[in-house]
C-alpha positions, 0 to 999 in steps of 0.5 A: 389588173394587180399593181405588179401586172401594171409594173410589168406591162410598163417594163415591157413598153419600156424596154425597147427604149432602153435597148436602143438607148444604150445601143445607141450610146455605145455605137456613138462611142465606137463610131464617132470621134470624142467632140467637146460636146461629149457626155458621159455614156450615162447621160447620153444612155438617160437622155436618149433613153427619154426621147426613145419613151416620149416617143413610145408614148406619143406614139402609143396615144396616136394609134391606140395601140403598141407594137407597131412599126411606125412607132419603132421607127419614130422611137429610133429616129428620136433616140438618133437625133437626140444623140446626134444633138448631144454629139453637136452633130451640125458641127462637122 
């Protein structure tokens, strides 16, 4: 496989992860009052974006393969408790 067939197999993985970090930043801001705790919508974006692709990854090696549903559902139950952890969700 040419290097340029690996980047965009890896942008693909990838991508999934981005959107729902980002989706998750945004709906956090949105949804749920500014606490003390509060990043910038960036570095909640980054943090949730690297829980979402250990997520992936952890994933991808137990089962052997990508795509499935289990490994979606792992990816956003990541991404939402790292946002939840940033937002100091236990404080409420």
């Amino acid at each position: 496989m040419a290097p340029i067939d690996v980047l965009i197999h890896l942008l693909n993985f990838l991508a999934p992860a981005l959107g729902v970090a980002l989706l998750l930043a945004l709906f956090a801001r949105l949804f749920v009052r500014n606490r003390a705790g509060a990043r910038s919508l960036w570095t909640q974006t980054a943090v949730n974006f690297v829980a979402c692709a250990v997520a992936l990854g952890l994933s991808l090696w137990f089962f052997g393969r990508d795509g499935k549903m289990a490994s979606y559902a792992a990816m956003l139950l990541c991404g939402a408790s790292s946002q939840w952890l940033m937002q100091q969700g236990w404080k409420a």
